[in-house]
N, C-alpha and C positions, 0 to 999 in steps of 0.2 A: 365361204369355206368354214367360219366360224362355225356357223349356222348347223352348216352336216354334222362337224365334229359334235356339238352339243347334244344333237339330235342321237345321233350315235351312241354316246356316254346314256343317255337316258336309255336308252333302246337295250342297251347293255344289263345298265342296273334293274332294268323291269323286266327282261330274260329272267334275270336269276332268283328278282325275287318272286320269282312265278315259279319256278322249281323247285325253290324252298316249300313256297306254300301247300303244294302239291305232292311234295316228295314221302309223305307219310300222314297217318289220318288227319280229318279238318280239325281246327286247332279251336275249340270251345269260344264261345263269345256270350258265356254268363261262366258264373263261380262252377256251377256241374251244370250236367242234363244227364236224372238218374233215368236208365233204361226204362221206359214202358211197356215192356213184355206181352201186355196182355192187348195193347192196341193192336187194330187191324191194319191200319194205318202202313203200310211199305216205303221205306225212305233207304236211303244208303249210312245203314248205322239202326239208330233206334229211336223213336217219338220220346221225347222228354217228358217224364211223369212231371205233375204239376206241383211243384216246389214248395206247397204247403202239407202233402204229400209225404215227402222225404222225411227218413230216420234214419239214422246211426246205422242201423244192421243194413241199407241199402250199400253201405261203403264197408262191410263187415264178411267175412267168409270165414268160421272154424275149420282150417283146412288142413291140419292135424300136419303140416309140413315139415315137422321135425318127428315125426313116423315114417320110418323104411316101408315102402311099400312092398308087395308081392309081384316077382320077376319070372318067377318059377313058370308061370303059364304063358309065356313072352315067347314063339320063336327066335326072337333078334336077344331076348335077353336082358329087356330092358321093360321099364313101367315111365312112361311122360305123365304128370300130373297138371297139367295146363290150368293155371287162373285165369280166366278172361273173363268178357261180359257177360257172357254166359253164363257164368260163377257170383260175378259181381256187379249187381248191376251199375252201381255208382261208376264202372270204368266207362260208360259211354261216352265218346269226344274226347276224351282223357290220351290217347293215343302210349298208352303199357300194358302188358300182360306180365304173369310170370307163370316160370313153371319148373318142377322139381323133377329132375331125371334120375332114376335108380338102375343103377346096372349091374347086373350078376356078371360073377368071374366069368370073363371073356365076351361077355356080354355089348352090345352094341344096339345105338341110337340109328340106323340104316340112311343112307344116304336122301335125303329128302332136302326141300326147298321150304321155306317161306316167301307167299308171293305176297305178302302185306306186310313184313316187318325184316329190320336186322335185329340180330340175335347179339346179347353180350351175356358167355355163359364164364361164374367162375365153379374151381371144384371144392365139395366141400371135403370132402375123404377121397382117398383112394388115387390113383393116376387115368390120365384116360391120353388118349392119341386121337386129337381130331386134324380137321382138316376142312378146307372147301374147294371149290374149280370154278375158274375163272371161265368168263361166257365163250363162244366161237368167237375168233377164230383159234386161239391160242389154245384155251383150254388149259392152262398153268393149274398146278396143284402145290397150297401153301399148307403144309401141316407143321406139326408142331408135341411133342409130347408136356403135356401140362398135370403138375404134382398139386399137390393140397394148398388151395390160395393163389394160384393161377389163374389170371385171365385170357379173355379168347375173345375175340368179336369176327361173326360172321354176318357180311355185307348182305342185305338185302336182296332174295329173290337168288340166291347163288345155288347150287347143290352142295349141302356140304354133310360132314356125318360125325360123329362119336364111338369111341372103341374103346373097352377097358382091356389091357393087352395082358391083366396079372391071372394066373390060371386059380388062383385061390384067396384074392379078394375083392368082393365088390367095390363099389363105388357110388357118389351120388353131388349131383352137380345143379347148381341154380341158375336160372338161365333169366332174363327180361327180355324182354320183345315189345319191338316200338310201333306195337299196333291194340287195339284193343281188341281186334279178331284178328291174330296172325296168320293163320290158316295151315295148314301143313300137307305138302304133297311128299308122300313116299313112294322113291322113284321103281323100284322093282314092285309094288302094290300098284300102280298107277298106268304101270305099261303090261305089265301081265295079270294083272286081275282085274282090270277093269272088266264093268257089267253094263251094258254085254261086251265079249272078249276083241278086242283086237285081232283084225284077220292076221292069221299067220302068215302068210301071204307078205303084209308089209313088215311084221317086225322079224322073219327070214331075211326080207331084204338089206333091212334097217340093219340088223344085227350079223349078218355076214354068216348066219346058220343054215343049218336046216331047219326044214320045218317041223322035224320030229323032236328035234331040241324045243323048238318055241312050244310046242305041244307039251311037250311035260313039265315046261315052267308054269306054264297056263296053268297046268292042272293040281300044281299045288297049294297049300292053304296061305291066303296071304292075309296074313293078322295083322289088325290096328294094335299097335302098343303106347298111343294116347288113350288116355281115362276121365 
């Protein structure tokens, strides 16, 4: 009886820490591994440049982040400025990104996911009304209106969004993400702009419309507002 129960406790502790390990990108096993961009090499992540290699500007981005970006051409009204590895190579295995959100009055981040990272954004000017939605079955919606120096964390993989609700001031908010590629699915660009389109057919069904409704979502312009 001893026996099970110990077996048990172990079986417990190695459950979780198996979900720890997994729950977000693999956790580095040297000081870096700067992206190697230019290998052909395919892995899940990036081939480690060879470490004699590395310089200061691999861990370096001039990313002008205390410059207001340009909103004005934004349907949703908003400009993402995303740091990732992409930007930097040194973030590879590093498991962070960040990114700078600017929002024009009334202006909004659209309702979108991150399937590789949780989000902790705080604001740096301005108010904003966010919010996220909890998975099926429930479907709960936690928002929250957040002023200057507010924080917010949005769970991993949830749908959630940003809204500046003042008709005549922007706004603009910093955001970290616990992936070094967080990825980003925008949910009205993802179900109606996908290429090629989505049979109306199922998302009539899905959406409890007509198909002449899903028809004229389809056909409108659905713009990325990450840069």
């Amino acid at each position: 009886m001893a026996s099970t129960a110990y077996f048990l406790v172990l079986t417990t502790l190695f459950a979780l820490l198996s979900s720890q390990a997994i729950a977000s990108d693999p956790s580095p096993l040297q000081d870096f591994c700067v992206a190697d961009k230019d290998s052909h090499v395919r892995v899940n992540g990036f081939i480690c440049k060879d470490p004699k290699d590395v310089k200061a500007d691999d861990f370096f981005l001039a990313a002008n982040l205390d410059k207001p970006r340009d909103t004005s051409t934004s349907k949703a009204g908003s400009n993402v400025t995303l740091i990732n590895v992409m930007r930097i190579p040194g973030l590879n295995t590093l498991g962070i990104s960040l990114a700078r959100i600017d929002y024009a009055p009334h202006g909004e981040n659209p309702p979108h996911t991150h399937p590789r990272a949780t989000e902790i954004l705080t604001v740096l000017e301005g108010t904003l009304y966010v919010g996220f939605v909890t998975s099926n079955p429930n479907n709960t919606l936690f928002t929250k209106m957040l002023n200057k120096g507010d924080v917010f964390v949005f769970p991993e993989g949830l749908i959630h969004f940003q809204f500046n609700p003042r008709p005549n001031r922007p706004a603009v908010a910093i955001a970290a993400l616990s992936s070094q590629n967080p990825g980003a699915i925008t949910i009205a660009n993802a179900v109606f702009g996908s290429k090629p389109s989505i049979s109306d057919d199922v998302l009539a069904k899905a959406f409890q419309v007509e198909k002449k409704t899903v028809d004229w979502l389809q056909a409108q312009f659905w713009a990325d507002n990450h840069n």
